[in-house]
N, C-alpha and C positions, 0 to 999 in steps of 0.2 A: 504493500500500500504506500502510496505517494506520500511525502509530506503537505502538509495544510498549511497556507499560509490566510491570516483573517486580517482585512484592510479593517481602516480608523474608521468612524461614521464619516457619511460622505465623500469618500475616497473611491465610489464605486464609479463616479460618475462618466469616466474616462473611461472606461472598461465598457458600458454599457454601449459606447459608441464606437466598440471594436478597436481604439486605442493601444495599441503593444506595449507598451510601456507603464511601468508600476515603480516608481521613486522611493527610495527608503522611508522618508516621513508618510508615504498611506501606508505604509505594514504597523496593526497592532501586534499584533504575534506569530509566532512559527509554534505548531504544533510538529513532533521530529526534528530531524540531525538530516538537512536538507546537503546532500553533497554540492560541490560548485559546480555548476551546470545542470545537475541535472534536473528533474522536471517535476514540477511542485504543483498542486490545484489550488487555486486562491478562491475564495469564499469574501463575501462581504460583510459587515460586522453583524447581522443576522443570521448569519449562515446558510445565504444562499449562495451556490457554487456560479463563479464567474468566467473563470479561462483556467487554461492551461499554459504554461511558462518557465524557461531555464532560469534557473535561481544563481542569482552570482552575488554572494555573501560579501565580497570587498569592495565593489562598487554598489554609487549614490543611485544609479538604473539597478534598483536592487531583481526583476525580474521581467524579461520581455516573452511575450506572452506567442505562445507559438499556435493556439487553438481557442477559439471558442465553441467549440465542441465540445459537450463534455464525453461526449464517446469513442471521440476518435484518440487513437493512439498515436504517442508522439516516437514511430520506429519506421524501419526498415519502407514499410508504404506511403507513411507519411511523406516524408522526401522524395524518393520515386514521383509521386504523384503532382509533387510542388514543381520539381523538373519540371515534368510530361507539360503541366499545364503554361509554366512562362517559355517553355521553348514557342509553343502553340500560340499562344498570345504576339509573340515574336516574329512569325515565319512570313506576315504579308509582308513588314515594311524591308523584311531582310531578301526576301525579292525581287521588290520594288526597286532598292537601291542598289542591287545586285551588291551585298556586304557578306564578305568575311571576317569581320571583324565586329563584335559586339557583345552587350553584357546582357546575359543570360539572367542574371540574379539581379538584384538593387536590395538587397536587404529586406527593409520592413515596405515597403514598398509590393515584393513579392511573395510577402509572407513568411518570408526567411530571417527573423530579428540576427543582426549580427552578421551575416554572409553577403558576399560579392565574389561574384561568378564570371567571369571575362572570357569568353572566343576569341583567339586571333589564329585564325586559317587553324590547323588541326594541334593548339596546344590550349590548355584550359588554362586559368588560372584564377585558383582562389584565393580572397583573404578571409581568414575567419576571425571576427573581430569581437567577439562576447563570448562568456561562459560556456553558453550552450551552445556553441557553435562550434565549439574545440572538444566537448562532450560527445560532438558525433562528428566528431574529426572525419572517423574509420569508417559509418554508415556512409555518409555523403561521398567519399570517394568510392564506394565500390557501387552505388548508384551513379556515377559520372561513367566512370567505366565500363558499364553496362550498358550504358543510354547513347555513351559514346566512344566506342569501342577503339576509334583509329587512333584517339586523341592522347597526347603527351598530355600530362597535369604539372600542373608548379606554383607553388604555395610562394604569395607573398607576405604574408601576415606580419610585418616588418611595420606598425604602425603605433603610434604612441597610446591611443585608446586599450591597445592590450595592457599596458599597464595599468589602467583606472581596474582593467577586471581580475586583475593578480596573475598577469598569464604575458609570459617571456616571449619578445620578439622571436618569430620563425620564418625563416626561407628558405626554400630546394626543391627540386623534385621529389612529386607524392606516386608520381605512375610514368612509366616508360620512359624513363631518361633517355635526351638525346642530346645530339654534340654542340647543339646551340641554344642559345634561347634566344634568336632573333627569330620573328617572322613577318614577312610579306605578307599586307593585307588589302584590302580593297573597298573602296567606298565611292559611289557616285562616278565610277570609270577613275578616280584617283589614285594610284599603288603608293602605299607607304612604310617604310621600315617601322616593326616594332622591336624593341630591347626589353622582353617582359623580366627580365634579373636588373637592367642599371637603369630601365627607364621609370618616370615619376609615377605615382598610384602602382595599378598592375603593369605599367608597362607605357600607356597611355594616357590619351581623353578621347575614350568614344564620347563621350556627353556633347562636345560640341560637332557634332557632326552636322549638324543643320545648320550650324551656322557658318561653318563652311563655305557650305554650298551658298550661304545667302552672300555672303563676300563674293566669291567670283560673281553671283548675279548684279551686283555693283560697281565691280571692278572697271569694265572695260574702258579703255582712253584712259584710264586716273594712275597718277602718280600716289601710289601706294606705301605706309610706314605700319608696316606689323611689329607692334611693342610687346614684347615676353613672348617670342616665336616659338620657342623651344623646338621643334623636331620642323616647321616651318609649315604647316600641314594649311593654314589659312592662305600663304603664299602661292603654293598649289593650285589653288581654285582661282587665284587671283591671276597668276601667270597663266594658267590653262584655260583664260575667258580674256583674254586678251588686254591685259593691265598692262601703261607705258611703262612704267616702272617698279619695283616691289623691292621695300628695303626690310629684314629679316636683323631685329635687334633682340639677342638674349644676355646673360651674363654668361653663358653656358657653352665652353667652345665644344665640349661633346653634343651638344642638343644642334649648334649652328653645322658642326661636321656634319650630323645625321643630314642635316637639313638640306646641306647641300649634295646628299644620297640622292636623296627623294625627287631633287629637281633631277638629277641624272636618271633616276631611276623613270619616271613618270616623260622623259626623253623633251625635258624642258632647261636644259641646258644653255641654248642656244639666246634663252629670253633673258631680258635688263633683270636683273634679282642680283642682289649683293648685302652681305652679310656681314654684322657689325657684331665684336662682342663689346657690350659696354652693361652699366649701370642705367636702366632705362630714365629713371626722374633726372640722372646727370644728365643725361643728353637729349632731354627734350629740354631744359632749361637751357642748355648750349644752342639748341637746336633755334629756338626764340630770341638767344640773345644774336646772334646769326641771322636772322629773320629768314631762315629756311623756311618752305611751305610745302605742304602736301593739297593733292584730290581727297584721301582718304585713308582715316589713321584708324589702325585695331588695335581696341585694347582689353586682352586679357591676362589680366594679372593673378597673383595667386592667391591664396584666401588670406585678406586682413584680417579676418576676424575669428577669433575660436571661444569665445564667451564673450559675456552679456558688460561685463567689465570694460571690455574692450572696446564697446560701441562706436564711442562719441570720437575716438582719437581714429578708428578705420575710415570714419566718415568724412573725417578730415583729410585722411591718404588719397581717397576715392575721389572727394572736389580738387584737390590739388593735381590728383595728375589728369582727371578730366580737364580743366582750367587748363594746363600747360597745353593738349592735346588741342582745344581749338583756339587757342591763340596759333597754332599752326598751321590751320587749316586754308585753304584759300576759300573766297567767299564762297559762299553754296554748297562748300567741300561737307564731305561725308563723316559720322564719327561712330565707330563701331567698337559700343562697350561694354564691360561685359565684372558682374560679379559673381562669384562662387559661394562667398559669404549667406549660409544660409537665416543667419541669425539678423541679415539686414533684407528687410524683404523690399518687391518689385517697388513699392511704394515709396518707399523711404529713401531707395534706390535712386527713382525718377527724380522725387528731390533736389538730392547730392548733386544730381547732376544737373538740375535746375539753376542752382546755385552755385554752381561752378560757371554755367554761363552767364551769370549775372555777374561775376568777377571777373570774367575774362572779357567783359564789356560787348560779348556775341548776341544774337540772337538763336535760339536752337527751337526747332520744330524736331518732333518726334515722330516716325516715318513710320517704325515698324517695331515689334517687340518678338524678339526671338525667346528662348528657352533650351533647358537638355532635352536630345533626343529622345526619342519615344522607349527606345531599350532602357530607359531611367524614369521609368511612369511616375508619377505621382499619384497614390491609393487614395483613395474620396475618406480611409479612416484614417490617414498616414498624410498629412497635410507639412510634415518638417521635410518630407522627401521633394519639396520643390525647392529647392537651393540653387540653380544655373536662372540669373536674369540676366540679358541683351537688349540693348535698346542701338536703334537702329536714327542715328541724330542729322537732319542738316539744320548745317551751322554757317550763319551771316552775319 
């Protein structure tokens, strides 16, 4: 028999709306000696049964909740079935876009509290990032395995939140080691190297894959500044849709090396693309005091923000280098921005960057609003799972 956990009065309330997450302060009590991960029934302070959930005793997520079922069982089918159904959910836009490359999993998002699942061409890779997600380590890979028989596996679980759940960074091979971990992948007729062992996240950003493609839809004729390029994958869409020029600024001379693969590789070699490694805020402030100009500048940067603490001073990072970016702009020119920051939402987002054109003495109309790709759904009961905003700016 499972252990019991019984939430505070009125702690039911988020549960009731299929919410996955259960915070230390709503647990009154643990009835049993709940091991770290494994799978606990929570009950609400009348004892009526609520969900089913991996319990992880060292972190303030004290249990994310993997059923509201109370009869289904959290084993060997469970999983299987969780696959079966987001591959399925998956298979129009994958295509559509003719991709081999994309994330199978998003976490709570797909029902999976804790797990990310990433495709690239025939190697898998997971990170398992909570209690119960490293509880069934061994279940989940031999449902991958099964499901996808041809495929190499490779754990990246190399991320700081495993410490919040008492559980030691992990990376290697989990299935069929092989002599590389790069792969070729494909998105919208684009070929691009992945390095799923040295590259950022698993390897990549499937997320922005639609944005992408919205960049070269705006490219054509414009002199082009992609700021934080890393593997230079926006450049791509932009050189291969006919951009006069495309500049590729990272700090990262492996991410600009890759970058300059990718145009060889995608046989766009021949196109204006040139690549900077610098400090991006140094060099658009260089860039302004120079009175350089662009048609159209990309900006994705990396996440400012990782708590609530942190707000006011990210906000401040986000109108400063918005500000910098259309003071460079020439009139009419384009500004393609972009935050990952889940904790500052589309709203507050539109703002910053309201306000950034107010100090940079612009006028900005808002064109168009991008977001992550559909392989990163956002669940109608998992509302934190929207974190990728884009706004699509001309600026006068």
């Amino acid at each position: 028999m499972s252990a019991r956990i019984y939430l505070n009065i009125g702690r039911e309330k988020s549960l009731l709306r299929n919410h996955p997450w259960i915070f230390s302060k709503a647990i009154n009590k643990v009835k049993g000696n709940p091991m770290q991960g494994e799978t606990v029934d929570v009950f609400d302070n009348k004892g009526n049964w609520l969900a089913k959930g991996a319990y992880s005793p060292e972190s303030q997520m004290r249990i994310r909740v993997w059923s509201f079922d109370e009869h289904e069982e959290i084993d060997r089918t469970f999983f299987l079935n969780k696959l079966i159904s987001a591959q399925s959910r998956r298979d129009w836009f994958i295509e559509q876009g003719q991709l081999t490359g994309y994330r199978l999993i998003a976490g709570e998002s797909d029902g999976l509290p804790g797990i990310t699942i990433d495709i690239y061409d025939d190697l898998i890779v997971c990170q398992l990032l909570s209690a119960g997600a490293e509880f069934h380590r061994h279940t989940l890979v031999d449902c991958l395995n099964e499901l996808y028989p041809q495929h190499a596996i490779y754990e990246r679980s190399d991320v700081d939140v495993r410490k919040k759940e008492g559980l030691p960074k992990q990376t290697g091979w989990l299935s069929k080691e092989t002599d590389s971990t790069e792969r070729v992948i494909s998105e919208h007729g684009i070929k691009i190297y992945v390095d799923v062992e040295k590259g950022h996240k698993t390897g990549f950003y499937l997320d922005q894959r639609d944005s992408r493609l919205a960049a070269g839809k705006y490219a054509k004729g414009k002199s082009v500044l992609n700021c934080f390029s890393y593997t230079g994958t926006f450049s791509l869409h932009c050189a291969a849709n006919g951009a006069k020029s495309v500049t590729n600024v990272d700090v990262s001379q492996t991410a600009l090396d890759l970058a300059a693969r990718n145009l060889e590789l995608n046989g766009l070699s021949d196109k204006p693309v040139d690549f900077i490694k610098e400090d991006v805020f140094k060099l658009l402030r260089r860039y302004r005091d120079e009175g350089k100009k662009f048609d159209m500048i990309i900006l994705d940067p990396p996440k400012f923000v990782d708590s609530k603490s942190q707000l006011t001073n990210a906000c401040r990072g986000y109108k400063d280098i918005n500000m910098l970016a259309m003071q460079l702009l020439n009139p009419n020119g384009l500004l393609l921005t972009f935050s990952c920051s889940g904790l500052l939402d589309v709203g507050l987002f539109q703002k910053v960057v309201a306000d950034a054109a107010l100090d940079a003495n612009k006028s900005c109309h808002f064109v168009e609003r991008l977001q992550q790709a559909a392989d990163h759904p956002i669940s109608s009961n998992y509302p934190e799972g929207y974190y990728l905003k884009g706004l699509v700016c001309q600026v006068s």
